[in-house]
PyMOL CGO cylinders between C-alpha atoms (Angstrom):
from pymol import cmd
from pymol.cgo import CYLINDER

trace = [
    CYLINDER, 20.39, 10.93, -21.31, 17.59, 10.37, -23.70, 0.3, 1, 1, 1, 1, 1, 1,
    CYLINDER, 17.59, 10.37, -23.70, 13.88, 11.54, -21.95, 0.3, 1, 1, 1, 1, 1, 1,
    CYLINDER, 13.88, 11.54, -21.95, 12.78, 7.63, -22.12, 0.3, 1, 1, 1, 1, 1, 1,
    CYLINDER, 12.78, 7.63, -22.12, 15.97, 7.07, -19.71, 0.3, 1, 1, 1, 1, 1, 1,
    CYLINDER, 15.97, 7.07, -19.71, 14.56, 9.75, -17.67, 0.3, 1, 1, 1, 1, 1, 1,
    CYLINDER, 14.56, 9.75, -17.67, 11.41, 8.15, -17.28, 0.3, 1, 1, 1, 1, 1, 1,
    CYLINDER, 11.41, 8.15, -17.28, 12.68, 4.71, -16.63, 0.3, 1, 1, 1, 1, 1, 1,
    CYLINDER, 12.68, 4.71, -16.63, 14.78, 6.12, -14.25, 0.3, 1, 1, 1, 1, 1, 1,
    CYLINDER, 14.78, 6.12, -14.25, 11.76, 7.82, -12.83, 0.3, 1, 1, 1, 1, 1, 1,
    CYLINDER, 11.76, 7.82, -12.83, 9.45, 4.83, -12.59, 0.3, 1, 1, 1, 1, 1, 1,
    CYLINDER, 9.45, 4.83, -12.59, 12.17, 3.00, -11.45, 0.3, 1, 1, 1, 1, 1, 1,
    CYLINDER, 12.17, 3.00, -11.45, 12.38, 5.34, -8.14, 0.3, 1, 1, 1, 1, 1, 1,
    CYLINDER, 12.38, 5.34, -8.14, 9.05, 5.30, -7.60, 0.3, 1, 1, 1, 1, 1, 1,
    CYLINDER, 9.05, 5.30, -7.60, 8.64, 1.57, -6.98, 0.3, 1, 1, 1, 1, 1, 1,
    CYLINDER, 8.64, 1.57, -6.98, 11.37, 1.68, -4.62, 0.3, 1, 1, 1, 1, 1, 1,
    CYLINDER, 11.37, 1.68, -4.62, 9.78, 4.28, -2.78, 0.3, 1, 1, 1, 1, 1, 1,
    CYLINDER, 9.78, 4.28, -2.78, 6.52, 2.38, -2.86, 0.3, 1, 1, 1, 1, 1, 1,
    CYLINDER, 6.52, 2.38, -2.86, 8.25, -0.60, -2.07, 0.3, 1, 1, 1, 1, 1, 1,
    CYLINDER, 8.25, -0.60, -2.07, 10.14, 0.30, 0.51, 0.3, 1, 1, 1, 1, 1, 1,
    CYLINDER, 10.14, 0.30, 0.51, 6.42, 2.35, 2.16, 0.3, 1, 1, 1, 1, 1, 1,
    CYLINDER, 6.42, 2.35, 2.16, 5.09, -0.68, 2.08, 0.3, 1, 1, 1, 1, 1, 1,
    CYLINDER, 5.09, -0.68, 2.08, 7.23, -3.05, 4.12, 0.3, 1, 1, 1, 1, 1, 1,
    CYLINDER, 7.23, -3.05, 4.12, 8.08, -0.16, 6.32, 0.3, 1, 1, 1, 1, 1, 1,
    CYLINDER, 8.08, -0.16, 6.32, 3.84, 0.30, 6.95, 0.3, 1, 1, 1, 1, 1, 1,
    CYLINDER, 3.84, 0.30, 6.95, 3.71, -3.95, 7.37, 0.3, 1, 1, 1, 1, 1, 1,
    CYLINDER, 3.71, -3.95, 7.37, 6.40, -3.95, 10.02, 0.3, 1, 1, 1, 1, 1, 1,
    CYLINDER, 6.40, -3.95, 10.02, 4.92, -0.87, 11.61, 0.3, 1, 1, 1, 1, 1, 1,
    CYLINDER, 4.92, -0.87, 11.61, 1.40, -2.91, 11.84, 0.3, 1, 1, 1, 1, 1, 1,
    CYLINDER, 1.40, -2.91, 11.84, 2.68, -6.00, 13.35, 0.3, 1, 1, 1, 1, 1, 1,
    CYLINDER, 2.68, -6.00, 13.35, 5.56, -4.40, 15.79, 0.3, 1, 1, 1, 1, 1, 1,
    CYLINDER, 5.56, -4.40, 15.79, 4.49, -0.92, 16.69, 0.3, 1, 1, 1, 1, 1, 1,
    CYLINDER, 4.49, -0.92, 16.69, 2.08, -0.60, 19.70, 0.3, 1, 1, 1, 1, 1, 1,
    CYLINDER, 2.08, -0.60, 19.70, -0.99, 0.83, 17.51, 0.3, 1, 1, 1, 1, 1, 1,
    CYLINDER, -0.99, 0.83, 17.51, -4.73, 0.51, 17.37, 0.3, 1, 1, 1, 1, 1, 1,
    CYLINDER, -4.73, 0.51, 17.37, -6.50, -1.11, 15.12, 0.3, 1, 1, 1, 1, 1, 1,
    CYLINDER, -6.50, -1.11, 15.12, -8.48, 2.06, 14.30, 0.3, 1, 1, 1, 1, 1, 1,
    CYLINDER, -8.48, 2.06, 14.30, -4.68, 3.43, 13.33, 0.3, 1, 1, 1, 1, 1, 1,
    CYLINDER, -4.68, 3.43, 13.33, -3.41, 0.12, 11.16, 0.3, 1, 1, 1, 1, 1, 1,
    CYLINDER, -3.41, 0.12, 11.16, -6.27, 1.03, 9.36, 0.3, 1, 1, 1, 1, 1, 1,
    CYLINDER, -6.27, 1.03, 9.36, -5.36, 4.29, 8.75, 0.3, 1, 1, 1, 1, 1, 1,
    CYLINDER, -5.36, 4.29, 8.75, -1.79, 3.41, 7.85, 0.3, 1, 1, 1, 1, 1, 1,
    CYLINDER, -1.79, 3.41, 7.85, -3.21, 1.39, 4.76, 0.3, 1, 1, 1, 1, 1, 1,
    CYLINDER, -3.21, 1.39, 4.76, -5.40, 4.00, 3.45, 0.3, 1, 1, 1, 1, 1, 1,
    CYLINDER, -5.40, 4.00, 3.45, -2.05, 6.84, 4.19, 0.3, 1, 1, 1, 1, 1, 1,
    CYLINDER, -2.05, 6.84, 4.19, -0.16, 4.09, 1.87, 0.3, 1, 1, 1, 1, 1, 1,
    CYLINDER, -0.16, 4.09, 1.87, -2.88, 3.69, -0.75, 0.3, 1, 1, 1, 1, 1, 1,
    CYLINDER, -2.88, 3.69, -0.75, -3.40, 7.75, -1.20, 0.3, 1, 1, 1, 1, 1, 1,
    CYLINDER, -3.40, 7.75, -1.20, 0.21, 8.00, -1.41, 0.3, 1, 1, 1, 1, 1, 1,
    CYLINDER, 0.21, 8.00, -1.41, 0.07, 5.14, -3.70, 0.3, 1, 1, 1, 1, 1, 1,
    CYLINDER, 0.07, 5.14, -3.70, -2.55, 6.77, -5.87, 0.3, 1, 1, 1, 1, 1, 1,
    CYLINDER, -2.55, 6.77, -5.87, -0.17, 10.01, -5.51, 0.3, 1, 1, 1, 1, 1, 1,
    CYLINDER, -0.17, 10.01, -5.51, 2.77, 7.79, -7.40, 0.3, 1, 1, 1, 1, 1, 1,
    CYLINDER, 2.77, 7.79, -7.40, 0.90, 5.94, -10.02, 0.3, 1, 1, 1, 1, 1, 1,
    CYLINDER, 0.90, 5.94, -10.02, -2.32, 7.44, -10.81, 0.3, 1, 1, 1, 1, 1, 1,
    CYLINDER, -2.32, 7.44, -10.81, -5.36, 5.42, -12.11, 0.3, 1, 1, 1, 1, 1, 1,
    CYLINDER, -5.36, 5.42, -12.11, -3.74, 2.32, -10.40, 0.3, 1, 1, 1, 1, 1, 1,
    CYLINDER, -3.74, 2.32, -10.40, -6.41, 1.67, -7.87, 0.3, 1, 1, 1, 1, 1, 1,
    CYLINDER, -6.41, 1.67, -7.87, -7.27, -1.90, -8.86, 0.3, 1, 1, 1, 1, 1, 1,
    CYLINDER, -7.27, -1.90, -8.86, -3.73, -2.71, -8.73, 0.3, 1, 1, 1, 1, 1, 1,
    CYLINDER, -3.73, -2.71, -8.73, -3.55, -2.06, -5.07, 0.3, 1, 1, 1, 1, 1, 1,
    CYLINDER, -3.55, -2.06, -5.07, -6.67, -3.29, -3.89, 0.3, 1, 1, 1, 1, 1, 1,
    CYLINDER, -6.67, -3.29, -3.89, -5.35, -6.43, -5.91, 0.3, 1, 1, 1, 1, 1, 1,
    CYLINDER, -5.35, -6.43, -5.91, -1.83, -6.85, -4.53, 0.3, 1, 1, 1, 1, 1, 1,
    CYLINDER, -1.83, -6.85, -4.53, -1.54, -4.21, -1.64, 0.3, 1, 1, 1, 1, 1, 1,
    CYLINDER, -1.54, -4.21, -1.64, -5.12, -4.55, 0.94, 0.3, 1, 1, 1, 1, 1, 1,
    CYLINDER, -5.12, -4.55, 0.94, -4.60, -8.00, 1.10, 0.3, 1, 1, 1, 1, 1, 1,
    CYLINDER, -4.60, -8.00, 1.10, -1.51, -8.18, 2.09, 0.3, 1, 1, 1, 1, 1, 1,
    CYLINDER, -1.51, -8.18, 2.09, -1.86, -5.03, 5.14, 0.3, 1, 1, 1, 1, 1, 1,
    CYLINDER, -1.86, -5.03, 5.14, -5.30, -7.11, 5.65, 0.3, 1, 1, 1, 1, 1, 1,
    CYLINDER, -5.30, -7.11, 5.65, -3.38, -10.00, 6.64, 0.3, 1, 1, 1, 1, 1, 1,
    CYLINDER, -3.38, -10.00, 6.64, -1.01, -8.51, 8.69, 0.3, 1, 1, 1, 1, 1, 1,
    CYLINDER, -1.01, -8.51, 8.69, -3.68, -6.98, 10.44, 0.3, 1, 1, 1, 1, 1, 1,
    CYLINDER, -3.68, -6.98, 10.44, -5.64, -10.02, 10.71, 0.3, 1, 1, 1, 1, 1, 1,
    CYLINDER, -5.64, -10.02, 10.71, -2.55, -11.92, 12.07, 0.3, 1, 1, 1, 1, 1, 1,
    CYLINDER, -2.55, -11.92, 12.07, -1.74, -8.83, 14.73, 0.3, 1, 1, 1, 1, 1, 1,
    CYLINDER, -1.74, -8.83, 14.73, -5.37, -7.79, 16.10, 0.3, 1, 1, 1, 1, 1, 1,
    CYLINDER, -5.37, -7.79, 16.10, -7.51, -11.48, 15.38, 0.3, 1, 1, 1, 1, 1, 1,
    CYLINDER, -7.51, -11.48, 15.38, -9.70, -9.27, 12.89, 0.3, 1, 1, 1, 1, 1, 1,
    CYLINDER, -9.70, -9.27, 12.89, -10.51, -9.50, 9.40, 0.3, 1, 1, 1, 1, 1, 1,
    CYLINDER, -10.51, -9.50, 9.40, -11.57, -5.91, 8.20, 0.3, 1, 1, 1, 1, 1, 1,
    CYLINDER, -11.57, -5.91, 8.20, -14.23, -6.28, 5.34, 0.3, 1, 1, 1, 1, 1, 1,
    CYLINDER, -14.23, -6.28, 5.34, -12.49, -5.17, 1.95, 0.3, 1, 1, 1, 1, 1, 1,
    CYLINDER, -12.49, -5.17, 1.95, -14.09, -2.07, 0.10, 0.3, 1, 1, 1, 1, 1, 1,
    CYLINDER, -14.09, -2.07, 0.10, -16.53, -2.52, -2.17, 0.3, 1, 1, 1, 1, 1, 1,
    CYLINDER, -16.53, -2.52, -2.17, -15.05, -2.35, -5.81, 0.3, 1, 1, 1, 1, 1, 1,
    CYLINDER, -15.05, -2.35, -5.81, -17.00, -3.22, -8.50, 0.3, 1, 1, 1, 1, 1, 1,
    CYLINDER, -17.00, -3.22, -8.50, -14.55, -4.30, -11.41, 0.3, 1, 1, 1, 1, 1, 1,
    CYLINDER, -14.55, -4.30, -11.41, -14.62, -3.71, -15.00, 0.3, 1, 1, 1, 1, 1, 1,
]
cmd.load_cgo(trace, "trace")
């Protein structure tokens, strides 16, 4: 196996992982009894690990990721929580 393979192979079991996080953290917000104050902390657990997996990928999540936990949260607690401020390149 060449190292290229490797680090397909690599990448390729990290978005599973991340994947996988992430609908396991959305179910968990809109079935689990939890707080809002915890929800909250279950998408910034997911974005550290996130940053953990594929460093300098930040704007990525904040693209794809918040908005999607966001609405989950807004759909299970009635509240929209403000998103970060980011200021983009």
């Amino acid at each position: 196996m060449t190292s290229g393979n490797r680090e397909i192979i690599e990448e390729d079991r990290k978005v599973r992982f991340l994947r996988y996080l992430v609908d396991f953290t959305l179910l968990s917000i809109q079935q689990n009894d939890l707080t809002l104050e915890e929800a909250l902390k279950m998408v910034e657990d997911v974005k550290r690990t996130t940053l953990g997996l594929f460093p300098e990928k930040e704007d990525a999540f904040e693209l794809i990721y918040r908005p999607r936990f966001y609405r989950a949260i807004r759909e299970r607690f009635g509240f929209s929580p403000p998103f970060p401020e980011r200021s983009f390149p």
